[in-house]
C-alpha atoms as one frame of an Amber mdcrd trajectory, in Angstrom:
protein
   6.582  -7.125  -6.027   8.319  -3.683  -6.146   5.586  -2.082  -3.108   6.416
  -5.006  -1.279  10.356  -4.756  -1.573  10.297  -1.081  -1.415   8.158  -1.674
   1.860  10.421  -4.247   3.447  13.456  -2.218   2.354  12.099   0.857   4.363
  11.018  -1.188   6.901  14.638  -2.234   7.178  16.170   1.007   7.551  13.318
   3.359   9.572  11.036   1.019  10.712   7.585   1.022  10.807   7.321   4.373
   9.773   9.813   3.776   6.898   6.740   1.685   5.501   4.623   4.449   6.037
   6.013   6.975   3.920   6.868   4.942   0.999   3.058   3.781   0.913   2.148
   7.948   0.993   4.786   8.256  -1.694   4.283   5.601  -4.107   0.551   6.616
  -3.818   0.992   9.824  -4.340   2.918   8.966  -7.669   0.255   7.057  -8.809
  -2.251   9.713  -8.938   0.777  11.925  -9.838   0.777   9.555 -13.547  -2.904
   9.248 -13.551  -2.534  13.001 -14.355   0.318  13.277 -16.485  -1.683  10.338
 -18.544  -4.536  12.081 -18.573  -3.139  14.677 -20.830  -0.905  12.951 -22.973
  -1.574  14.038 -26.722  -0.719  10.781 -28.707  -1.129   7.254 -28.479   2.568
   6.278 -27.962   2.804   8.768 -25.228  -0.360   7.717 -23.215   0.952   4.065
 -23.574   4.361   5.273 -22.251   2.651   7.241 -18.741   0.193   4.239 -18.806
   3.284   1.462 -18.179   4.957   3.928 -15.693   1.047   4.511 -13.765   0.917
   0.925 -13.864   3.982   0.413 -12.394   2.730   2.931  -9.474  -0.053   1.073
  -8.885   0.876  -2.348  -8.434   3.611  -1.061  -6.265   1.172   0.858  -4.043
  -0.729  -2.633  -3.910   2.439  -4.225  -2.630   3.213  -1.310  -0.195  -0.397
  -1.338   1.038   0.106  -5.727   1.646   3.261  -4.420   3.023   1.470  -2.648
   5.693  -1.506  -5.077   6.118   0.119  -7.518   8.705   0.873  -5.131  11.317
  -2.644  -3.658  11.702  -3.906  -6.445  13.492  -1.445  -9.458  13.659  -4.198
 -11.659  15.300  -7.076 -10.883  12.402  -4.471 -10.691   9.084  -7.071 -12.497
   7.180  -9.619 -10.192   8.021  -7.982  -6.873   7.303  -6.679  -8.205   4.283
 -10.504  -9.295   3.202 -11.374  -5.932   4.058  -8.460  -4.146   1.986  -9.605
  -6.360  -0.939 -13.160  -5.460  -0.598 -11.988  -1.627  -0.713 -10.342  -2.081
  -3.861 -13.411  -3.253  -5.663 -15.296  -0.302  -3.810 -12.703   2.384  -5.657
 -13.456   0.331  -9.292 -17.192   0.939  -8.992 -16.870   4.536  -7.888 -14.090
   4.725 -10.971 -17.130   3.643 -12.917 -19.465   6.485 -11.811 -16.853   9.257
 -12.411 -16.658   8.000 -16.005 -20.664   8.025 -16.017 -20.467  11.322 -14.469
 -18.014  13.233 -16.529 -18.832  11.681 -20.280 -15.022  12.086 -21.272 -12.258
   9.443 -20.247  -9.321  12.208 -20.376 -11.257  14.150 -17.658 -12.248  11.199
 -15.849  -8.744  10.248 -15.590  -7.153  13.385 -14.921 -10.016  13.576 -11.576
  -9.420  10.133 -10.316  -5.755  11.167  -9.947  -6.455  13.931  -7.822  -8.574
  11.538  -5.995  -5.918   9.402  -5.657  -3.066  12.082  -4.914  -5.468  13.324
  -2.110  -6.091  10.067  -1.199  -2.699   9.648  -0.898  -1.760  12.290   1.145
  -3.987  11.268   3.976  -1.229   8.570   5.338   0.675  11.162   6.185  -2.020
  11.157   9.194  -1.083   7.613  10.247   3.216   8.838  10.676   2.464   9.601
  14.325   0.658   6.285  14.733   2.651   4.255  17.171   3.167   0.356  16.131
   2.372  -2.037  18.287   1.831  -5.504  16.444   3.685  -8.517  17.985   6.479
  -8.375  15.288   7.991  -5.543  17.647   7.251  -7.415  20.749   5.552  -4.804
  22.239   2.019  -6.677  21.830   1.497  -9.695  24.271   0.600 -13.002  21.880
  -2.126 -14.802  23.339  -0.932 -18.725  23.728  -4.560 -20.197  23.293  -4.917
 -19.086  19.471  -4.352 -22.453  17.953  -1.977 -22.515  15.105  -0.090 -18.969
  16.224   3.417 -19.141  15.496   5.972 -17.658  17.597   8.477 -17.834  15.251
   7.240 -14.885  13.569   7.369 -12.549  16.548  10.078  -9.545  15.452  10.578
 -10.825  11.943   9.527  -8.093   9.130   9.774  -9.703   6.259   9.388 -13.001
   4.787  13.688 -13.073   4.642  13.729 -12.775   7.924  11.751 -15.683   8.547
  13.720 -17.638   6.459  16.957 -16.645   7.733  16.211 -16.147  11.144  17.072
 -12.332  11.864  15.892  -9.755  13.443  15.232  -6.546  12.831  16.235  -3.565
  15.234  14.844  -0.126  14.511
């Protein structure tokens, strides 16, 4: 639930792009506590960084949901299906590394580089303009069956509740 709020909340004050960043930054802090857990010397401290890279993670999965509706408003289900699908992609290549390296602390401490790097490559998408429907600036076909209107410029699922609008 944090990605999600911390999503809407940008969304709220910079827009799309506001959604964008936190996504690069909460990933980025994920692989950022992969890392640090990697190398943490005891038990109570790996716990500790584990909770805190857990935290990271679930809010990246949030942020990422955050994002999902806006890539194609038309197709939601089908981006989401194939966000879910790359998730279980990145557990099996998880599972190699570990088969690859032999030694979980090293394993770890590479998969959050991976993920750090991974991270950084959002920063690509900043100069991607948005153009779903919830901006208006994408023309909603009337012949979709079951399309709601309602939801054109609404960002969140407040909005819809309340009825505003978001200008940014």
């Amino acid at each position: 639930a944090w990605g999600g709020m911390i999503s809407d909340w940008s969304y709220t004050r910079w827009g799309m792009t506001g959604r964008k960043y936190a996504h690069i930054i909460i990933t980025c802090g994920e692989g950022i506590f992969l890392v640090i857990f990697s190398r943490m010397p005891t038990l109570g401290s790996a716990i500790f960084m584990m909770i805190i890279f857990s935290l990271f993670v679930q809010s990246a999965e949030g942020s990422t949901f955050g994002i999902v509706p806006y890539v194609d408003p038309k197709n939601t289900g089908g981006v989401c299906g194939f966000v879910g699908a790359g998730g279980n992609i990145g557990a099996v290549i998880w599972g190699f590394v570990f088969l690859a390296v032999g030694n979980f602390a090293t394993g770890y401490l590479i998969l959050g580089f991976i993920v750090f790097a991974v991270g950084l490559t959002g920063i690509f998408t900043i100069y991607i303009d948005d153009t779903s429907h919830r901006k208006g600036s994408v023309v909603m076909d009337k012949s979709i069956s079951g399309m709601d209107r309602t939801l054109e410029r609404k960002s969140t699922g407040v909005e819809m509740i309340k009825g505003g609008t978001v200008t940014a």
